[in-house]
C-alpha positions as CSV (number, residue, x, y, z in Angstrom):
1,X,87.6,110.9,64.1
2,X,85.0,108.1,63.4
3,X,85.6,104.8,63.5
4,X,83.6,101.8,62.1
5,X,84.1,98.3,63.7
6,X,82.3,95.5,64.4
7,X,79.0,97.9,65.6
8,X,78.3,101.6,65.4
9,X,80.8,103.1,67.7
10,X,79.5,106.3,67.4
11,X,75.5,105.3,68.9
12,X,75.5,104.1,72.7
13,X,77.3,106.8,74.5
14,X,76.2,110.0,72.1
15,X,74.2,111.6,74.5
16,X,76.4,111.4,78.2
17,X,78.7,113.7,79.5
18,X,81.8,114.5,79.2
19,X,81.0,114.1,75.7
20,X,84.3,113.7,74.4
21,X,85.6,111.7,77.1
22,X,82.7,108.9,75.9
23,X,83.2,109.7,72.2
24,X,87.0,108.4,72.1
25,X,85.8,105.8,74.9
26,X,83.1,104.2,72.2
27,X,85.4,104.7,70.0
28,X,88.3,102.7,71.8
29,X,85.5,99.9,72.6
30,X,85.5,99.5,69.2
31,X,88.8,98.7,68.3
32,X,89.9,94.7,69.6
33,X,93.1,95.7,72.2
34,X,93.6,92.7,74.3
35,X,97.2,92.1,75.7
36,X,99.8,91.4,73.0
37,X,97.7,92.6,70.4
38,X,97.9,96.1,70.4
39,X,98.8,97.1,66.6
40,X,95.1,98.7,65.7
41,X,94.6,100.5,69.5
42,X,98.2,101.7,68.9
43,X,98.1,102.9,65.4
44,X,94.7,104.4,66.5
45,X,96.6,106.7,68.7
46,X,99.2,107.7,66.2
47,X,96.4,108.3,63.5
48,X,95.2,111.2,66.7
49,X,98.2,112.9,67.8
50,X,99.0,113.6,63.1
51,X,95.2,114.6,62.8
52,X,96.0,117.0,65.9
53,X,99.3,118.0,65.0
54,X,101.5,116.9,67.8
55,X,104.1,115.5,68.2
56,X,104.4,111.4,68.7
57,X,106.9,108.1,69.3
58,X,106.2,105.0,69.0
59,X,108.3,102.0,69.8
60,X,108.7,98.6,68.5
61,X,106.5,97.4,71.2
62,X,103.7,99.4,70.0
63,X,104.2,101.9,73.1
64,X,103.3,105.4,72.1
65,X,103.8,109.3,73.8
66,X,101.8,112.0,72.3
67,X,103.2,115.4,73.5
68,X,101.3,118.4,73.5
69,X,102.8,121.8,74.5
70,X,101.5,124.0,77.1
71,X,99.0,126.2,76.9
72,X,99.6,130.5,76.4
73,X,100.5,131.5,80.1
74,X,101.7,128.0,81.0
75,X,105.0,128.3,79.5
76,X,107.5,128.1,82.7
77,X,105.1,125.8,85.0
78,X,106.2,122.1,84.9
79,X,105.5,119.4,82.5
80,X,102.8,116.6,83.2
81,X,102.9,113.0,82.6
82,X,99.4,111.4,81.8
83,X,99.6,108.2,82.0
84,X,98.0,105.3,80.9
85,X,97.7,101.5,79.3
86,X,96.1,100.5,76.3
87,X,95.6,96.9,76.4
88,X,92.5,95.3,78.4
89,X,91.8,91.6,80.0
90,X,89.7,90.0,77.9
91,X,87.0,87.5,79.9
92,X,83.7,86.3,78.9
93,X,80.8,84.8,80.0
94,X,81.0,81.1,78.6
95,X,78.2,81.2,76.5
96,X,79.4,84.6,74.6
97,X,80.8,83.7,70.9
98,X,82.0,87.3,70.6
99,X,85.7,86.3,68.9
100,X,87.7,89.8,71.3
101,X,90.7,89.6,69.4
102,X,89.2,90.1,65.8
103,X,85.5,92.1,67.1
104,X,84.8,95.5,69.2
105,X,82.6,95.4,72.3
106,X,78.9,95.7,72.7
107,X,78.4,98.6,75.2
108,X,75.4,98.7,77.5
109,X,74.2,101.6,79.0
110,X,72.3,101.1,82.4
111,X,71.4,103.5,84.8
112,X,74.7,105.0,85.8
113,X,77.6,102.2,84.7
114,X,78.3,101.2,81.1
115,X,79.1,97.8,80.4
116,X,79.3,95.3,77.7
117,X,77.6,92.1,76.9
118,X,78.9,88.9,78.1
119,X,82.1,90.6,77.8
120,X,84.9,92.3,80.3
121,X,84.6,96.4,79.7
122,X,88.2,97.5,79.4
123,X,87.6,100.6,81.7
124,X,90.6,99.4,82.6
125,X,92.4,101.3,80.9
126,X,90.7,102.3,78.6
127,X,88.9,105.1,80.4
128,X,92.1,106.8,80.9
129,X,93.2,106.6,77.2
130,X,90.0,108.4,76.5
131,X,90.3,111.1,79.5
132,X,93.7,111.6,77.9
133,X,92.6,112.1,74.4
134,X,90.1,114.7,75.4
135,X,92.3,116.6,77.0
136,X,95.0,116.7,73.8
137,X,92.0,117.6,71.4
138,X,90.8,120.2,73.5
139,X,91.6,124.2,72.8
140,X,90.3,125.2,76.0
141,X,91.5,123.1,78.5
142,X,94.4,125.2,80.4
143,X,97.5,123.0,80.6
144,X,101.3,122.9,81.1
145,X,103.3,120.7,78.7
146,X,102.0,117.4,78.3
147,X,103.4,114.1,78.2
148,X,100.8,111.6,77.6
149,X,102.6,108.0,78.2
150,X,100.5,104.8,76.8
151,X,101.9,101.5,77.4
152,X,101.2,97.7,76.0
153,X,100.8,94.8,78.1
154,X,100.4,96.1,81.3
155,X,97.8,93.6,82.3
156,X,100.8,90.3,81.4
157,X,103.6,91.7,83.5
158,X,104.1,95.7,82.9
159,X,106.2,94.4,79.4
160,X,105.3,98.0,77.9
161,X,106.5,99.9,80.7
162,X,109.5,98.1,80.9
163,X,110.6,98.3,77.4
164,X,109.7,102.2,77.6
165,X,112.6,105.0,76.9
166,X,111.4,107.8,78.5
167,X,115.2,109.8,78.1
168,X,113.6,112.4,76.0
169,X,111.0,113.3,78.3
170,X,111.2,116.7,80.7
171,X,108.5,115.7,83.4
172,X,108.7,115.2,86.7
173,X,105.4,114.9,88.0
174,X,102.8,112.0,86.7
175,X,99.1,111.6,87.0
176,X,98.5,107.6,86.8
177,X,95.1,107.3,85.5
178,X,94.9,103.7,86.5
179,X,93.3,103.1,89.5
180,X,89.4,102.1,90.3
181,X,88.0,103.9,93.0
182,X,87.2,107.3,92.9
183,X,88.3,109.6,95.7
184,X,91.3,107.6,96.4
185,X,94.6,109.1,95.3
186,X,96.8,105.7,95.1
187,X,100.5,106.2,96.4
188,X,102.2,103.0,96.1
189,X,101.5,99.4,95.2
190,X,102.7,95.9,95.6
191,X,105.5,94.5,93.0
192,X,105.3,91.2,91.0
193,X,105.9,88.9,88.6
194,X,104.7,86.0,86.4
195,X,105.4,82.3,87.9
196,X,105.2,79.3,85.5
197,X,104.9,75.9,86.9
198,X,105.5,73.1,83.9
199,X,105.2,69.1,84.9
200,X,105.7,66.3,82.3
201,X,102.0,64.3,81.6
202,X,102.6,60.4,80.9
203,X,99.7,59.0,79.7
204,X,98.7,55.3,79.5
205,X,99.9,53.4,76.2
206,X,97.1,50.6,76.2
207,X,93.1,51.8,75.2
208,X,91.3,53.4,78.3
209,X,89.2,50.8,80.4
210,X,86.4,52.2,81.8
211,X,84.1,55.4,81.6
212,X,84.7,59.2,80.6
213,X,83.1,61.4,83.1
214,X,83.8,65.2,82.3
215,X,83.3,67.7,85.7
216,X,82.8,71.2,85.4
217,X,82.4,73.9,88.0
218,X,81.4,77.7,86.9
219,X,79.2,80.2,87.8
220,X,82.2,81.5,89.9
221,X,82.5,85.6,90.6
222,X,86.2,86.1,89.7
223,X,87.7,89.4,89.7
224,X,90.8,90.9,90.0
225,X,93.2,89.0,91.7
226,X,95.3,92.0,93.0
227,X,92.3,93.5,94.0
228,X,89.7,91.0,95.1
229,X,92.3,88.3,96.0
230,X,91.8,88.3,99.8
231,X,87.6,88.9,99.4
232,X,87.8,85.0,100.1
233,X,85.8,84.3,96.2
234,X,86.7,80.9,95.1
235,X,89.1,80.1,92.2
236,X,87.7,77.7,90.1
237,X,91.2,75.6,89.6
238,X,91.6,75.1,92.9
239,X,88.6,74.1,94.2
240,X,88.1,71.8,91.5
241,X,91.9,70.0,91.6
242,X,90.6,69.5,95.3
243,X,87.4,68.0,94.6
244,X,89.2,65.3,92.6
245,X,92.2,65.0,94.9
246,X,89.7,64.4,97.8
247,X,87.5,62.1,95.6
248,X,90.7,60.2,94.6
249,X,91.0,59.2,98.2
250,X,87.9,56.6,97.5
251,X,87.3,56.2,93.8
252,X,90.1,55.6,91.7
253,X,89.8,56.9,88.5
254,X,93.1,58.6,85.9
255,X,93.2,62.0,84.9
256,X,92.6,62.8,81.3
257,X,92.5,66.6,81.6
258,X,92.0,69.4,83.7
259,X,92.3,72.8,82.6
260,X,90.3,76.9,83.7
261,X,91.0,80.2,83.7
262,X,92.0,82.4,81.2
263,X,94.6,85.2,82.6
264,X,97.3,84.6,85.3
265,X,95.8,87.9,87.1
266,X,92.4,86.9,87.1
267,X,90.7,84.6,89.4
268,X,89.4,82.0,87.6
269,X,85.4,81.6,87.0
270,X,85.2,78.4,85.7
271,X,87.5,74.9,84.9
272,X,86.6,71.6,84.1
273,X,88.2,68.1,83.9
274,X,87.6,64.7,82.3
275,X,88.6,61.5,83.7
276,X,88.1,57.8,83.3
277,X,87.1,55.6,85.7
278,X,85.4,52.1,86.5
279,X,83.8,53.0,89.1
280,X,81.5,55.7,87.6
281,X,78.5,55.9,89.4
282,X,80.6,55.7,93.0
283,X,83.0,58.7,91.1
284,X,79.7,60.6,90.6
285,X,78.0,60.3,93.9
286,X,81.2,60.9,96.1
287,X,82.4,64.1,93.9
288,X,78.8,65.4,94.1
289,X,79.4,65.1,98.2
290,X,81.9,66.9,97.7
291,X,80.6,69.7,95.7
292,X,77.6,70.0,98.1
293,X,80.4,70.8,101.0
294,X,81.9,73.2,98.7
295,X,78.8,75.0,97.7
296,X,77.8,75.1,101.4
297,X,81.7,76.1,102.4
298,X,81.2,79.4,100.1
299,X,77.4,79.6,99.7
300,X,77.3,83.6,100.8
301,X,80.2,84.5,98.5
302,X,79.7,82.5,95.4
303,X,75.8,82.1,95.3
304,X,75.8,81.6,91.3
305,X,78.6,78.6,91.4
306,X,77.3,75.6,89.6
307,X,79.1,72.1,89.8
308,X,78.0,69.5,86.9
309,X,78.7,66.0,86.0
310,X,77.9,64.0,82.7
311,X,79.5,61.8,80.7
312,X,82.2,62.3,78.6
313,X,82.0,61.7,74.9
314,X,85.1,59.1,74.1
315,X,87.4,59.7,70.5
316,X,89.6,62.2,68.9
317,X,88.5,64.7,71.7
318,X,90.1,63.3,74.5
319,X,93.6,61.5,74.5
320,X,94.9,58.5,76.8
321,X,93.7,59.2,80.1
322,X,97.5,59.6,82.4
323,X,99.3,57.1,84.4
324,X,98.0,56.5,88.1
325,X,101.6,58.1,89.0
326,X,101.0,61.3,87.1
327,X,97.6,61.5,88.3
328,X,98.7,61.5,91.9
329,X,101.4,64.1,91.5
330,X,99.6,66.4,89.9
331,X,96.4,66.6,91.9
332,X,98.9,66.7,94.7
333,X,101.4,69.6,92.8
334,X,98.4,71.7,92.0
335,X,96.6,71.4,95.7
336,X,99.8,71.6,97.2
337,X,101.8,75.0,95.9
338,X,100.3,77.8,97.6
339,X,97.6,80.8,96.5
340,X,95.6,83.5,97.4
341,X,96.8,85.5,100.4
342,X,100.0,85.0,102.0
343,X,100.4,87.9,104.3
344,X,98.9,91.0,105.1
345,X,100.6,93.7,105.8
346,X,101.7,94.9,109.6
347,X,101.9,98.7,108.4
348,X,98.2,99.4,106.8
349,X,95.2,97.9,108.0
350,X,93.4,95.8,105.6
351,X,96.2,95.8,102.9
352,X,97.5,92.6,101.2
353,X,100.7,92.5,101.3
354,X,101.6,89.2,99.4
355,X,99.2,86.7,97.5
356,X,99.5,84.4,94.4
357,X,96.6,83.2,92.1
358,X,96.3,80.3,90.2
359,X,95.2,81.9,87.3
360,X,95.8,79.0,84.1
361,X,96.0,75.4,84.5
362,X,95.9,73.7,81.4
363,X,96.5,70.1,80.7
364,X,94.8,69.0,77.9
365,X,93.6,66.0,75.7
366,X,96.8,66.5,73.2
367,X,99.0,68.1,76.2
368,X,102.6,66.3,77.2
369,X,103.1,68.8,80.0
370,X,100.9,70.6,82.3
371,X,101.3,74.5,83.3
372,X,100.5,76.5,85.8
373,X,100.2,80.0,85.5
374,X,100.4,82.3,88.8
375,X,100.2,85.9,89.6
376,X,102.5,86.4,92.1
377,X,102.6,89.7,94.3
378,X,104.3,91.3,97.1
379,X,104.6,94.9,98.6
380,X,107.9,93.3,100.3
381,X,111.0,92.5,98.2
382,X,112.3,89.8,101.1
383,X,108.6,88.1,101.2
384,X,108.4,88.0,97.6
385,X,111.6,86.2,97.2
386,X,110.7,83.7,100.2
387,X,107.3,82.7,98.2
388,X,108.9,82.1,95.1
389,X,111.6,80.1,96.8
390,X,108.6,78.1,98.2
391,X,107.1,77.6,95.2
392,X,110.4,76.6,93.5
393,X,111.0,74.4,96.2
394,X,107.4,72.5,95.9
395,X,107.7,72.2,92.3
396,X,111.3,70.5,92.5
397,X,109.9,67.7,95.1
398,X,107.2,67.0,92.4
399,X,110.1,67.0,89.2
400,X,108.4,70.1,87.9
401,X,109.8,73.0,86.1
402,X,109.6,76.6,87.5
403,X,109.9,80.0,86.1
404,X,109.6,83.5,87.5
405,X,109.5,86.5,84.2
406,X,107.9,89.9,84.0
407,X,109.0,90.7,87.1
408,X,108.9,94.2,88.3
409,X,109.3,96.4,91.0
410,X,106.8,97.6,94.1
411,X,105.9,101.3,94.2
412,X,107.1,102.6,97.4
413,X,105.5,105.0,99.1
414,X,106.6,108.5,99.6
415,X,105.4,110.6,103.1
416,X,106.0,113.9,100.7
417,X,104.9,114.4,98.0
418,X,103.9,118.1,96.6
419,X,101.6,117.2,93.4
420,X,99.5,114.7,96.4
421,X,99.7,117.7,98.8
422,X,98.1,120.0,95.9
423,X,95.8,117.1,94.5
424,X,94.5,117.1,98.2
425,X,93.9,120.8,98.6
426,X,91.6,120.4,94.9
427,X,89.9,117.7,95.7
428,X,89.0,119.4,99.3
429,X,87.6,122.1,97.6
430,X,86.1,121.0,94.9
431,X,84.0,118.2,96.7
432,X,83.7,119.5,100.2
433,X,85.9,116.1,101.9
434,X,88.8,114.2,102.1
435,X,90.5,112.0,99.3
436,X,91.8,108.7,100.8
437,X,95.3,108.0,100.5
438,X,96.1,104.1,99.8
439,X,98.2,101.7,98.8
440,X,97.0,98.7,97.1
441,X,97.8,95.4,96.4
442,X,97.5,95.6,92.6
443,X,100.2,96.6,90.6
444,X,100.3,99.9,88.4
445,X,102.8,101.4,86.5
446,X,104.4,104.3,88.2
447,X,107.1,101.6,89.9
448,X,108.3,101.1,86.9
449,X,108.4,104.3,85.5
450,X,109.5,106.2,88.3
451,X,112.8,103.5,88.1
452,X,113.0,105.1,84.6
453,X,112.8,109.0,85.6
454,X,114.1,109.8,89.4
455,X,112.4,111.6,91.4
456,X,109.5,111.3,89.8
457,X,106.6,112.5,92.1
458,X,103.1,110.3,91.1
459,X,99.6,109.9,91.7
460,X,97.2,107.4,90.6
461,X,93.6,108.0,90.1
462,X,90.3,107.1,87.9
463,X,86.9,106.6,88.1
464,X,84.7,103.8,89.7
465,X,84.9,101.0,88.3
466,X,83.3,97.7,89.8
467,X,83.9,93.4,89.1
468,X,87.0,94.6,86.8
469,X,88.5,91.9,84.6
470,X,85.3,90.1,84.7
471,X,81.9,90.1,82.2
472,X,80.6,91.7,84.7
473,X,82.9,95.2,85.1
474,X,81.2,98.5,85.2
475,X,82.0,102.0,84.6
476,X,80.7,104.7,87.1
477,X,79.2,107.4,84.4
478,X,79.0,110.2,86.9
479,X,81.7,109.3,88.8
480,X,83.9,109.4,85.5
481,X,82.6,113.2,84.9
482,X,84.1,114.4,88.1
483,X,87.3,112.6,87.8
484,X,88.1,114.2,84.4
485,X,86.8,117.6,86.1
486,X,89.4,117.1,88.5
487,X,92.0,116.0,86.3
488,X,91.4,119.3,84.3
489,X,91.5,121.5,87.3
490,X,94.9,119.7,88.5
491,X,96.1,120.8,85.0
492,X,94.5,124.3,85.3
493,X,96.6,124.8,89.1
494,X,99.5,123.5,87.4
């Protein structure tokens, strides 16, 4: 199958090995597959599993499972789930035009890690979908019965996997191909949900008096905010909403918008705000004390953050700057509801075990309310429910709205488990040490499935992957070799 999009999908990753594995990689690069827009990845895979012969559903969600019966001698041994998602965060860097809903990636080969310019990657997941692929092509790759399981919107709240009807399936065993770290065999994560904080903007009625100043701060690492929530990086929305709060203190000035970030489960890299003030050279010179504090306050982590002001240019762009009231409340709401880590955990050393993020604020020019968009997540069912009833509680005292959706649940982990006993005895041989067994703090999908099938024993693996849902991620090329030569030798033992 070969596929032309937006560049030659079949160019970049000809020559590297496993071939096939990078063929329907490129080839998945090349097909736009951000959250909630799924249709062409999706129909991609339904286009496979007919040219292939095998068998296929998919839902009304865009979901699909490609089966794939075993192999001759592996008749009676018991069914496999691969599992993956097919939907990626799309970030870039500001200065990147590259419209990802409509256009494919621009892969980069350097050294050993792909990437793509100015853009996020979509290893995640998309690494897996192309492991899988290979695997269902292939006529000599030993196998039992396969069930290969790819879901939509994982990276919004696990809405695939939740909608998912997995009655027809006979597996009992899963290999999650989902995680970012090779040599770690994940065995549990945290739960989670969406949290949606809404407050009502009023906004002067008479023309602004005084000047437009616009603030931006970028230049910001981001990252994953399951994964890289407690590496103390800074999130752009916060540390700008206390810039202004702190500057507020000694300049008046009203609000006319603030908004950053782009995904609720990303840490935000960049945000800006525009306000109007009469004071504007004493706005400029105390925020820029401020920003000198902040820069020194995270100097080592965030060496690349860059804090402008300028002037603002005044008309249709920008609206009535809000009331002195709303601009209060809503420095104050923002600065005042929690994020980033909460807890970590008492059981495993170094493990998050709750956190929020502050991934969207928007409040813009034309705007009547302002929203807050968090990824919230917990390895604890009782300390999830206490944050949210925090957060519900600050939002009340300020008269804003909140909302929890997309919730789901926390994998638990399991001291027995026979497919991680015989994934251990593999890896031991095949590479001469010890896998790591973990549990992290960012969710993947074998909670939710494993709700759907009892008993279900999973693992979840991948390939190195670094910076994920940033411009910056990066895909381990050798490290993705061995990791689908040990996926196939699971199969082969199987």
């Amino acid at each position: 199958m070969h596929r032309k999009g937006a560049f030659d999908v079949a160019e970049v990753l000809a020559g590297l090995e496993p071939k096939r594995v990078f063929h329907y990689f490129e080839e998945i690069c090349g097909i736009p597959h951000a959250s909630y827009h799924e249709e062409q990845i999706s129909q991609y895979l339904v286009d496979f599993a007919k040219a292939h012969g095998l068998a296929y559903e998919q839902d009304d969600l865009y979901n699909v499972i490609i089966i794939k019966e075993a192999t001759a001698g592996y008749e009676q041994s018991e069914p496999m789930i691969l599992q993956g998602h097919m939907d990626m965060v799309c970030e870039q860097e500001s200065d990147c035009s590259k419209d990802m809903l409509t256009e494919g990636l621009e892969l980069v080969v350097e050294g050993d890690d792909i990437s793509a310019k100015g853009t996020t990657l979509g290893g995640d997941d998309g690494i897996a979908v192309a492991m899988a692929l290979a695997i269902l092509e292939s006529s000599d790759i030993p196998h039992p019965r396969l069930e290969f399981v790819c879901t939509v919107s994982e990276e919004v709240g696990m809405e695939g996997a939740s909608h998912l009807d997995l009655s027809r399936l006979q597996a009992k065993k899963m290999l999650n191909l989902d995680s970012e770290e090779e040599g770690v065999f994940l065995a549990g994560c945290a739960g989670g949900g969406l949290a949606t904080v809404t407050y009502p903007l009023l906004r002067e009625s008479r023309n602004p008096q005084g000047q437009m100043v616009e603030i931006r701060i970028d230049g910001l690492r981001g990252g994953h905010s399951g994964a890289e929530i407690h590496k103390g990086r800074g999130n752009a929305n916060l540390l700008l909403t206390q810039m202004l709060r702190n500057v507020y203190s000694q300049v008046p000035f009203l609000l006319v918008t603030i908004t950053g970030g782009a995904k609720d489960n990303a840490i935000p890299r960049e945000a800006s705000a525009v306000v109007c003030t009469k004071e504007a050279d004493r706005f400029v010179q105390m925020l820029m004390r401020e920003a000198d504090q902040i820069k020194e306050q995270y100097g080592q982590v965030e060496p690349q953050m860059q804090i402008a002001v300028e002037d603002a240019a005044c008309g249709e762009a920008y609206a009535q700057p809000m009331t002195k009231d709303t601009t209060e409340q809503l420095l104050a709401l923002i600065t005042e509801l929690p994020n980033g880590v909460i807890a970590m955990s008492r059981d495993m050393e170094g493990l998050v075990e709750t956190s929020l993020n502050l991934g969207i604020l928007t409040a813009g020019a034309k705007d009547t309310q302002a929203k807050l968009c968090y990824c919230v997540r917990s390895s604890v069912e009782t300390a999830f429910d206490a944050l949210i009833a925090r957060m519900e509680k600050t939002a009340s005292a300020y008269g804003a709205d909140f909302q929890l959706t997309g919730r789901y649940p926390a994998w638990e982990f399991v001291k027995e488990s026979p497919l991680r006993r015989q994934m251990v005895g593999i890896y031991r041989e095949m590479f001469g040490k010890e896998p790591v067994i973990d549990v992290m703090h960012a969710g993947v999908e074998c909670g939710m499935i494993a709700q759907k099938i009892p008993g279900l024993d999973c693992v979840s693996i991948g390939p190195t992957m670094h910076d994920i849902h940033t411009p910056q991620e990066r895909l381990e090329i050798t490290s993705t070799a061995r990791t689908f030569d040990f996926v196939c030798e699971i199969l082969r033992r199987s």
